[in-house]
TORFI-806777 format. One record per residue (C-alpha): residue number from 1; residue in one letter; chain; x, y, z. Coordinates in nm, 2 decimals, padded with zeros to 4 digits, always signed. Example, Ala and Ser with C-alpha at 12.3 -4.5 7.8 and 13.67 -1.06 7.14 Angstrom:
2
<1; A; A; <+01.23; -00.45; +00.78>>,
<2; S; A; <+01.37; -00.11; +00.71>>,
This chain:
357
<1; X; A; <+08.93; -23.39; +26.30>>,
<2; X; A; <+09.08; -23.60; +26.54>>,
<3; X; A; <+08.77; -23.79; +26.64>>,
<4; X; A; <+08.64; -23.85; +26.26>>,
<5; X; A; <+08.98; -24.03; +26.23>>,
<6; X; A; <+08.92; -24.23; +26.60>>,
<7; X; A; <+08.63; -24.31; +26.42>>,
<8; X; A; <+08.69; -24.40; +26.06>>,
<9; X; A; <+09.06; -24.53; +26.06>>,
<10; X; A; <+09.13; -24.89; +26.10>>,
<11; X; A; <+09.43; -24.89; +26.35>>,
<12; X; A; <+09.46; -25.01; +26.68>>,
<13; X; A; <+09.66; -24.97; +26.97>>,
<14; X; A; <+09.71; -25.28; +27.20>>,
<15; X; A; <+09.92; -25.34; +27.53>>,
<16; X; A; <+10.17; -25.65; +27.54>>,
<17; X; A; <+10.10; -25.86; +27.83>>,
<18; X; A; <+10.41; -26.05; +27.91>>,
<19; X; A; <+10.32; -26.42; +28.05>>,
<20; X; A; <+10.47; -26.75; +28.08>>,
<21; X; A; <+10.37; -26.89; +27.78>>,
<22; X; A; <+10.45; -26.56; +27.61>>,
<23; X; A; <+10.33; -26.21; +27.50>>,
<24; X; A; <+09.95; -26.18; +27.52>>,
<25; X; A; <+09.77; -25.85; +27.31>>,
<26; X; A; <+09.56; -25.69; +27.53>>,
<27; X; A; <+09.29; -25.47; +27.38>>,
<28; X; A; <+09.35; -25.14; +27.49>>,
<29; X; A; <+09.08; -24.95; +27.65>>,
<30; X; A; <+08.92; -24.67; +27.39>>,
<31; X; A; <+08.82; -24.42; +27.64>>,
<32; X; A; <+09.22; -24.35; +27.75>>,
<33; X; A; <+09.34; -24.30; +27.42>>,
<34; X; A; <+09.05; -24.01; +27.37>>,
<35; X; A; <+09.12; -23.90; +27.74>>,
<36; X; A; <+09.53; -23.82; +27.59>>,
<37; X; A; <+09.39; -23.68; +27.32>>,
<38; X; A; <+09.17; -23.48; +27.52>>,
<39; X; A; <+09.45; -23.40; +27.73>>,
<40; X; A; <+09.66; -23.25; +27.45>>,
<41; X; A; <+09.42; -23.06; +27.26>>,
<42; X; A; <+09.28; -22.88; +27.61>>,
<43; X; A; <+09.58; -22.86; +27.84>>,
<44; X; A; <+09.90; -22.89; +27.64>>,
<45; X; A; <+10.16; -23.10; +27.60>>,
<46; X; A; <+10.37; -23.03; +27.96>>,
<47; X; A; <+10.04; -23.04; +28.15>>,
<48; X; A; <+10.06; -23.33; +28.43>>,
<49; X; A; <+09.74; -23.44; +28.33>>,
<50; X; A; <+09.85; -23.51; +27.97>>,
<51; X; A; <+10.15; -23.71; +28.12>>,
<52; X; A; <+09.92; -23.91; +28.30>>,
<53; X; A; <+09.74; -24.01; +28.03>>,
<54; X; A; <+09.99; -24.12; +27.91>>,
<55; X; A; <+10.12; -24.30; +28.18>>,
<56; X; A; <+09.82; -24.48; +28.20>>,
<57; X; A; <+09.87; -24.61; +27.86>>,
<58; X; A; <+10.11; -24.74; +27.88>>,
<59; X; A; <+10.12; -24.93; +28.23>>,
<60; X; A; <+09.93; -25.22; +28.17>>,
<61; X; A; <+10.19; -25.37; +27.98>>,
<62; X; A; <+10.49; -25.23; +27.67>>,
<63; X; A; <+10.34; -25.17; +27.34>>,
<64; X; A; <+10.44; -25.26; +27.03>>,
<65; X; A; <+10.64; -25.01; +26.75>>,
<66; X; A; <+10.31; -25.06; +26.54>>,
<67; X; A; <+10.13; -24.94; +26.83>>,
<68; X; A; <+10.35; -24.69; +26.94>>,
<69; X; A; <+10.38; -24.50; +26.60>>,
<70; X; A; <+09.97; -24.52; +26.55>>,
<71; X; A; <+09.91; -24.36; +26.91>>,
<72; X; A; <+10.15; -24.08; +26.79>>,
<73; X; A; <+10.08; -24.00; +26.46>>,
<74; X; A; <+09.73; -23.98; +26.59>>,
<75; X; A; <+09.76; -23.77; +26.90>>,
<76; X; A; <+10.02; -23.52; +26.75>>,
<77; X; A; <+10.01; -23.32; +26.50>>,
<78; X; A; <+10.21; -23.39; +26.20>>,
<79; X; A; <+10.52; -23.16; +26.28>>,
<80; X; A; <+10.51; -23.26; +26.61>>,
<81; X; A; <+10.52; -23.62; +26.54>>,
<82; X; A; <+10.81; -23.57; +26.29>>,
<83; X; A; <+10.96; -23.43; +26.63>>,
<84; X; A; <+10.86; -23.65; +26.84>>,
<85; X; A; <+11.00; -23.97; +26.59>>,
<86; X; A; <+11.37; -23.81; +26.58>>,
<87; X; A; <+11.37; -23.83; +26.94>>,
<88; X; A; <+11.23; -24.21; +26.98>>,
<89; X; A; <+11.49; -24.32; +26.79>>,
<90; X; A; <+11.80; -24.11; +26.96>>,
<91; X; A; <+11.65; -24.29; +27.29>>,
<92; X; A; <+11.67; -24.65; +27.11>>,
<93; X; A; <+12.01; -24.54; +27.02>>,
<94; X; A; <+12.06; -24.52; +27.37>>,
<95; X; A; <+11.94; -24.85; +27.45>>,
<96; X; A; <+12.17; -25.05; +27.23>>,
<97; X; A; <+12.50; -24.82; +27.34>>,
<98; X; A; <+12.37; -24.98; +27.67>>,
<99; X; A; <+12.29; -25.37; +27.57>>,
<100; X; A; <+12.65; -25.34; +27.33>>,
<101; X; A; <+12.79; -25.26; +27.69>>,
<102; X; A; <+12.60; -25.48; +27.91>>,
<103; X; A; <+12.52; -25.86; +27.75>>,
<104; X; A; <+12.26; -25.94; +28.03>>,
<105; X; A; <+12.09; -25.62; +27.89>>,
<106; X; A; <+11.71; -25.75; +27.84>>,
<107; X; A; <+11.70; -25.68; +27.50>>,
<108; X; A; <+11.97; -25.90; +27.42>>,
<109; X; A; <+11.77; -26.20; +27.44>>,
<110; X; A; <+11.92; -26.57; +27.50>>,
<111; X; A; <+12.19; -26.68; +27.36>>,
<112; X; A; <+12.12; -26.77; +27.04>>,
<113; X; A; <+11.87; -26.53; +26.95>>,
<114; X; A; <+11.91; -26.26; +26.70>>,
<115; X; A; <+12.10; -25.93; +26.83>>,
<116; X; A; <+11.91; -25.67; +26.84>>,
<117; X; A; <+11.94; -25.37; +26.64>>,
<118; X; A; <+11.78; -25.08; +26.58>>,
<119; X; A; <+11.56; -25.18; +26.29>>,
<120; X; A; <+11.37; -25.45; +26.51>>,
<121; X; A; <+11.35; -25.20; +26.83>>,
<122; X; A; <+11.16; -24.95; +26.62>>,
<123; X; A; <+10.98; -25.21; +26.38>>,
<124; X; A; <+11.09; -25.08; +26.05>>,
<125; X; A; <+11.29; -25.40; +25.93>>,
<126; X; A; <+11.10; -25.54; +25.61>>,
<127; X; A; <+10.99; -25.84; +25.82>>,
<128; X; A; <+10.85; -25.67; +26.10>>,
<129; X; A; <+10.76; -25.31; +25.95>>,
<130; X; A; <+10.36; -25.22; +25.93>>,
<131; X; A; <+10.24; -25.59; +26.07>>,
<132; X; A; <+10.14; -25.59; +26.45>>,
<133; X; A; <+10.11; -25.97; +26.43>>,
<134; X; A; <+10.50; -26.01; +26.29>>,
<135; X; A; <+10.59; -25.75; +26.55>>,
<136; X; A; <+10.43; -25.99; +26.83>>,
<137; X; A; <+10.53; -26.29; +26.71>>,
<138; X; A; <+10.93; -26.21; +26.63>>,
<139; X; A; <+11.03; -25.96; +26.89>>,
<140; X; A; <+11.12; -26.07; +27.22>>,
<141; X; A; <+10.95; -25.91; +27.58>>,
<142; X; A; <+11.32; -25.77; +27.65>>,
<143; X; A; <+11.27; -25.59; +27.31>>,
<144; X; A; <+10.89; -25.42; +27.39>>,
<145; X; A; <+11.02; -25.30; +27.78>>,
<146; X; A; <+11.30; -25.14; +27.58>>,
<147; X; A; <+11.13; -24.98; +27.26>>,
<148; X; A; <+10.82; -24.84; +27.55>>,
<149; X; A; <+11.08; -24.71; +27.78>>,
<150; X; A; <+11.26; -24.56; +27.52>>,
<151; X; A; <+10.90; -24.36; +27.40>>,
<152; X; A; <+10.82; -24.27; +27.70>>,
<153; X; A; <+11.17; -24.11; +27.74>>,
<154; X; A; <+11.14; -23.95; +27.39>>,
<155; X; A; <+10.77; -23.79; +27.49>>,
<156; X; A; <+10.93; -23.65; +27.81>>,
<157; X; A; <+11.17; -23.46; +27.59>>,
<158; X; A; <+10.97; -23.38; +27.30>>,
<159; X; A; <+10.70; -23.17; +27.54>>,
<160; X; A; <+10.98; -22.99; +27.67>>,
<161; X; A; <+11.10; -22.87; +27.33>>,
<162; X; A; <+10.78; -22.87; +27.19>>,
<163; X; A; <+10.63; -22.57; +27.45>>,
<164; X; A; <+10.91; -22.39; +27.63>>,
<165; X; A; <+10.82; -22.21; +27.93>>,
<166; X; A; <+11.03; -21.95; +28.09>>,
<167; X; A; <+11.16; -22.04; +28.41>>,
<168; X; A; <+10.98; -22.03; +28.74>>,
<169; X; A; <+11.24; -21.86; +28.92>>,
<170; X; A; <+11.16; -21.54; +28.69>>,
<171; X; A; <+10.79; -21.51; +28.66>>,
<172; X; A; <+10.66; -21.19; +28.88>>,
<173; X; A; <+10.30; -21.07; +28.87>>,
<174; X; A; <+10.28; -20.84; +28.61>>,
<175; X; A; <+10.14; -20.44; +28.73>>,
<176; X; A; <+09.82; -20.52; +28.55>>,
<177; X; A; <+09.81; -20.90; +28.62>>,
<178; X; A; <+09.53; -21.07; +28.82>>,
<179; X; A; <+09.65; -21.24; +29.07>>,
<180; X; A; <+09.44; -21.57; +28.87>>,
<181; X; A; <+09.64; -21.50; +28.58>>,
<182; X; A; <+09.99; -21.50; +28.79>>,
<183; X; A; <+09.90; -21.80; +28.97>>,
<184; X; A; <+09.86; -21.99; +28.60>>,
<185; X; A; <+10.14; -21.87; +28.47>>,
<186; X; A; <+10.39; -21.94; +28.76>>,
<187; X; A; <+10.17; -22.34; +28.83>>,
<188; X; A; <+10.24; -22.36; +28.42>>,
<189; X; A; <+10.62; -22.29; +28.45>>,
<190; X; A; <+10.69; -22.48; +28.79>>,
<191; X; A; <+10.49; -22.79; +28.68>>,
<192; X; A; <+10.68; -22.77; +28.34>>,
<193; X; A; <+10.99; -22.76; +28.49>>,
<194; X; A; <+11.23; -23.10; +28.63>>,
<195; X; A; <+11.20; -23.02; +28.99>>,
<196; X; A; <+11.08; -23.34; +29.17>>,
<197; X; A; <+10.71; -23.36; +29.20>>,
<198; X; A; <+10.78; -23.42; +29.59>>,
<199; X; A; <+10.89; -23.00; +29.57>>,
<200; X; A; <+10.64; -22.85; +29.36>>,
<201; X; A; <+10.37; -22.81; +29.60>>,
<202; X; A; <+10.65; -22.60; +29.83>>,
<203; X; A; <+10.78; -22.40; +29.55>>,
<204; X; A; <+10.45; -22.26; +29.41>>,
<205; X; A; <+10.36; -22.19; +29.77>>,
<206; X; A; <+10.63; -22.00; +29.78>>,
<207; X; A; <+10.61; -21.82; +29.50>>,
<208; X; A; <+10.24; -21.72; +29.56>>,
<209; X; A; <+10.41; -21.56; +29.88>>,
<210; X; A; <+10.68; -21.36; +29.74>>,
<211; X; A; <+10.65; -21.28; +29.42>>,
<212; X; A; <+10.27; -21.15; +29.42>>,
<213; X; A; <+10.18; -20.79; +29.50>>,
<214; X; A; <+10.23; -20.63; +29.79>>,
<215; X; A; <+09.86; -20.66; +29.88>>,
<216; X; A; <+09.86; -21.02; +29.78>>,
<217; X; A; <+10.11; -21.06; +30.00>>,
<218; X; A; <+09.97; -20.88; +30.26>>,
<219; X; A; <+09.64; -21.12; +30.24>>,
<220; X; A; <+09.83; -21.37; +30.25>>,
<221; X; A; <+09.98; -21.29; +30.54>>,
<222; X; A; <+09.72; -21.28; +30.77>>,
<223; X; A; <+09.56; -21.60; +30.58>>,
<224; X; A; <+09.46; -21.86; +30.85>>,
<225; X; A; <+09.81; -22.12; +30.93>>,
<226; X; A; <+09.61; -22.42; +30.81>>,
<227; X; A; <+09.62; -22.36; +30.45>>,
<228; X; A; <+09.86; -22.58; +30.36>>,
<229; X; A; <+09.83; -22.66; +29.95>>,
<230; X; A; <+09.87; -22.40; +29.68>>,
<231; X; A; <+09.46; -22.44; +29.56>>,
<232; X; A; <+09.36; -22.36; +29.93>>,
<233; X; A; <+09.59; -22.01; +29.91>>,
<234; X; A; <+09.47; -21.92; +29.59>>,
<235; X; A; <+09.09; -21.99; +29.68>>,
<236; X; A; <+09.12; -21.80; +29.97>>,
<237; X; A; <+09.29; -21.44; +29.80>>,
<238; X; A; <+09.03; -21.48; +29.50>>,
<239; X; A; <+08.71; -21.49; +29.80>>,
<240; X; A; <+08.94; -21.19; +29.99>>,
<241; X; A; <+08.94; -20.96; +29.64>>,
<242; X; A; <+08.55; -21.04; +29.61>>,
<243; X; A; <+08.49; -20.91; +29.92>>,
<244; X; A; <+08.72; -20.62; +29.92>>,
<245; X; A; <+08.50; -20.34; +29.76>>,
<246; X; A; <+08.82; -20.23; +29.56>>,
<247; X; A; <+09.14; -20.25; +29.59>>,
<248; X; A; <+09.46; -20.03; +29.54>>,
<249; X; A; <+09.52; -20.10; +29.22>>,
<250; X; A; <+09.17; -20.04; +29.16>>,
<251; X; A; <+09.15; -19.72; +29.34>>,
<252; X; A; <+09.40; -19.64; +29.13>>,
<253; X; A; <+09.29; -19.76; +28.76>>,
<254; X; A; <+08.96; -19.56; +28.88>>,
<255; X; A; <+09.13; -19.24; +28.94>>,
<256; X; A; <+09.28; -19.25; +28.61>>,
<257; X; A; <+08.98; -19.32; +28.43>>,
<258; X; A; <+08.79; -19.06; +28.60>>,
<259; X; A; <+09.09; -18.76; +28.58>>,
<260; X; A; <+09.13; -18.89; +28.16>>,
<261; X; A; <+08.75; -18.85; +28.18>>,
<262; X; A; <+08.79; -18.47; +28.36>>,
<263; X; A; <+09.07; -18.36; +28.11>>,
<264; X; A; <+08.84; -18.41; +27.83>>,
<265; X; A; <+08.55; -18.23; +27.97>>,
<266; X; A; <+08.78; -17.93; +28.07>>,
<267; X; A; <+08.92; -17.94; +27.69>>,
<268; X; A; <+08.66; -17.92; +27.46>>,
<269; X; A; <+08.45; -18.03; +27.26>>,
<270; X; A; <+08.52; -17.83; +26.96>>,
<271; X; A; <+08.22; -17.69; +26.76>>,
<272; X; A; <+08.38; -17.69; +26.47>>,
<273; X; A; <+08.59; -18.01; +26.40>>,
<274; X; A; <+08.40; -18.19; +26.70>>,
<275; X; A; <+08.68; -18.33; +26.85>>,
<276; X; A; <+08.79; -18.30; +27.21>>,
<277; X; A; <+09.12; -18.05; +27.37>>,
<278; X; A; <+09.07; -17.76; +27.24>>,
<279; X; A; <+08.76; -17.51; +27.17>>,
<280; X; A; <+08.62; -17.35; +26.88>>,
<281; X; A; <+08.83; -17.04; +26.93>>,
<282; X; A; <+09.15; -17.26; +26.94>>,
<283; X; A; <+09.05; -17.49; +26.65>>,
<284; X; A; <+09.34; -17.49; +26.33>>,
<285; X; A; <+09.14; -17.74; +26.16>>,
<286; X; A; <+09.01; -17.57; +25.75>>,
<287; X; A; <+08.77; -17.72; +25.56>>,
<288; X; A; <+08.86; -17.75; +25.18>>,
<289; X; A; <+08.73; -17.59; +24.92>>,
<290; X; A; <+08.46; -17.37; +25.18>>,
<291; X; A; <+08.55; -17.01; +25.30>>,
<292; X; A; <+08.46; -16.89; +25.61>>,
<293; X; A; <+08.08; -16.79; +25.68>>,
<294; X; A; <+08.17; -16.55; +25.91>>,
<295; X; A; <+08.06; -16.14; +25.79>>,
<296; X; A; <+08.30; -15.89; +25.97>>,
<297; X; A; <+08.08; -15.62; +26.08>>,
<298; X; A; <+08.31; -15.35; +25.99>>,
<299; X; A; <+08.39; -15.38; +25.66>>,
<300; X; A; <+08.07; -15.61; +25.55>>,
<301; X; A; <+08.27; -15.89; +25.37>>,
<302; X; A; <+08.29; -16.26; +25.46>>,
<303; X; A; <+08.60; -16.46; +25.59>>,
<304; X; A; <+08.71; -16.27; +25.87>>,
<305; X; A; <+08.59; -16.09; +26.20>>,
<306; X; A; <+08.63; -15.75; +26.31>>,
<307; X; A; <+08.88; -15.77; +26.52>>,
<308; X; A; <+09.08; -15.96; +26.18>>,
<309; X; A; <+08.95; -15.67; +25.95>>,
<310; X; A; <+09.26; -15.47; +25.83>>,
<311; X; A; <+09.06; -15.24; +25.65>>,
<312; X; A; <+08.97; -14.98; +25.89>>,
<313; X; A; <+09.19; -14.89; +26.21>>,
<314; X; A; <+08.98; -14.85; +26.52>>,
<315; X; A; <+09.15; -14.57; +26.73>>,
<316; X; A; <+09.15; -14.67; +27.10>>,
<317; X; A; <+08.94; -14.47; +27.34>>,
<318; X; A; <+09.09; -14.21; +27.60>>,
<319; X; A; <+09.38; -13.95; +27.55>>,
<320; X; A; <+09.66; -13.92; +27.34>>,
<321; X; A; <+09.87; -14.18; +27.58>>,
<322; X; A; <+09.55; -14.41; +27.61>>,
<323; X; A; <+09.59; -14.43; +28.01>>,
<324; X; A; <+09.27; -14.21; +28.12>>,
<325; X; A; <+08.91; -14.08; +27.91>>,
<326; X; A; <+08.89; -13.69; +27.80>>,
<327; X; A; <+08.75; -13.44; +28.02>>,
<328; X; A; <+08.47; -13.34; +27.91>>,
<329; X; A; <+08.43; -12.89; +27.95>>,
<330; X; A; <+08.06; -12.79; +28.12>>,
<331; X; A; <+07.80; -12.74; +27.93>>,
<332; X; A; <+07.72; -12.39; +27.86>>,
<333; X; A; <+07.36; -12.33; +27.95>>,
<334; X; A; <+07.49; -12.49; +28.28>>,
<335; X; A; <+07.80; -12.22; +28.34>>,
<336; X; A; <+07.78; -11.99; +28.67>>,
<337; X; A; <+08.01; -11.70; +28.65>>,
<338; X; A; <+08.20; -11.47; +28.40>>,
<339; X; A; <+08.34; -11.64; +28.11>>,
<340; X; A; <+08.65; -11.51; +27.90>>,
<341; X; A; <+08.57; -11.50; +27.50>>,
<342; X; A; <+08.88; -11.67; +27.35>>,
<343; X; A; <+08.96; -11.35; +27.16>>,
<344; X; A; <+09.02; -11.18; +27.47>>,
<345; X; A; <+09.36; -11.31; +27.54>>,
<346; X; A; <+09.59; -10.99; +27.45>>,
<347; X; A; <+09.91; -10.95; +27.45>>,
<348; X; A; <+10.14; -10.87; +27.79>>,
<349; X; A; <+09.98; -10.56; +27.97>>,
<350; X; A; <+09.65; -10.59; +27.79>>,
<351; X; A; <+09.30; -10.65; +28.02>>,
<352; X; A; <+09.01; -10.67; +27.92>>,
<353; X; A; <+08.70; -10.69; +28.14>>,
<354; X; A; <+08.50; -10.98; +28.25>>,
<355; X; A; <+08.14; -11.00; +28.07>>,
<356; X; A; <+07.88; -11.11; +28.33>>,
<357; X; A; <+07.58; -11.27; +28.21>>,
């Protein structure tokens, strides 16, 4: 959407060339405005390289408020130049507290000239507003340094409310992290943040040192002395994990894969419902509206087992206590000896003889 309206809308953006003889427009080049736009829509708003695209718009010379206001409401979205606007004008605020305070402020002009106000630094008076040639012609140099300065200011602060970052002092690599994804997070955060640029390169080395995992920071450790920037450390752990057949936290996201995968084969399948952890046996799952298939084989009906019937009362085997089987008398065609008819048992002082067969 952004390109179509490179393409089809009739605005322009041009650079103020301040010379002797005056301010001189200065086309400005095509291919930066699309490489801020770029910028924006692929690396966000704090990234350094969408600041220095900007930066190099804005360094050949001040732009106009005409200009200023196109770029924007082309390169933002519309929220975020509603955003951005509030804060260009706080920063012009700024700028006249300081020229009320100082009268050789540069955009106070000669003497003689008309005081500036913030109508004209921002180009919404009914003279100036929506006509780049009034702009040029009416406002002084002083005027453009101050109105650019004061966008560039307002931009600064706008990315920093616009994406908040939490602070670099806090960012740890996470249990699961890769070590890639840390070292985005924590460059994101430190680049984001208002440390000079002079100490970023230290404090992400840092960082990458101490607040990695321990066996990042043990390959780290015995890296070589000479790597002195923080893409030559991160180069050199990402080759290290390649060629490390697998690491501890590996080792370890394997061995929980494969005892998950151990626990279901020891639990299951079920037969019946067809899920895992439990067996057939085990299973309290009922299917509506169907009875059980299963015929108990001693009562002949369907819905229950044998061992379930309730119907018949199957005595245990063994004696009357249950602990040992019956003995069992010799058979008689296999008896040797005399054997006592039951009859024969008399009262006290009775015999009777043996019979012999």
């Amino acid at each position: 959407m952004r390109e179509v309206g490179l393409k089809e809308r009739d605005w322009a953006v041009f650079p103020i060339v301040v010379k002797q003889e005056g301010p001189v427009w200065v086309p400005l080049e095509a291919k930066a405005v699309a490489r801020f736009i770029e910028a924006i829509d692929k690396k966000g708003l704090r990234s350094p390289m969408t600041m220095s695209a900007f930066e190099a718009l804005v360094a050949p010379g001040p732009l106009l408020p005409y200009d200023i206001e196109s770029l924007m409401r082309v390169a933002l979205e519309p929220v975020q130049f509603t955003v951005w606007k509030e804060e260009w004008i706080i920063q012009l605020k700024a700028v006249l507290a300081q020229a009320a305070r100082d009268p050789q402020h540069p955009a106070n002009g000669k003497e003689g000239d008309p005081k500036t106000d913030l109508m004209r630094l921002s180009g919404s008076s009914a003279d100036l507003a929506g006509s780049a040639e009034r702009q040029l012609r009416d406002l002084r140099p002083g005027e453009l340094l101050a109105t650019t300065g004061a966008a560039t200011s307002a931009f600064i602060h706008f990315i920093r409310k616009a994406e908040p970052v939490a602070p670099w002092s806090e960012i740890m690599q996470g249990p699961s992290e890769s070590f890639s994804e840390f070292a985005n997070r924590l460059i994101r955060a430190v680049e984001g943040s208002e440390l000079p640029k002079e100490a970023l390169t230290s404090v992400i080395k840092d960082c990458l040192k101490q607040k990695a995992h321990k066996e990042i920071k043990d390959i780290i450790r015995a890296a070589p002395e000479d790597l002195e920037t923080p893409g030559e450390i991160i180069k050199y752990v990402l080759d290290k994990q390649q060629t490390t057949p697998l690491s501890s936290e590996g080792l370890a996201s394997a061995w929980l894969s494969v005892m998950a995968i151990q626990n279901d084969r020891k639990n299951g399948p079920c037969f019946k419902c067809g899920q895992t952890g439990h067996y057939k046996t085990q299973c309290t799952a009922k299917e509506e509206g169907h009875r059980s298939r299963e015929k108990c084989q001693a009562c002949g009906k369907l819905g229950h087992e044998a061992r379930q019937c309730r119907k018949y009362v199957i005595m245990p085997q063994g004696n009357d206590f249950g602990r040992a089987p019956q003995a069992l008398g010799p058979s008689h065609n296999q008896a040797v000896g005399p054997t006592i008819p039951s009859n024969s048992f008399r009262g006290r002082g009775q015999t009777s003889r043996p019979q012999w067969r």
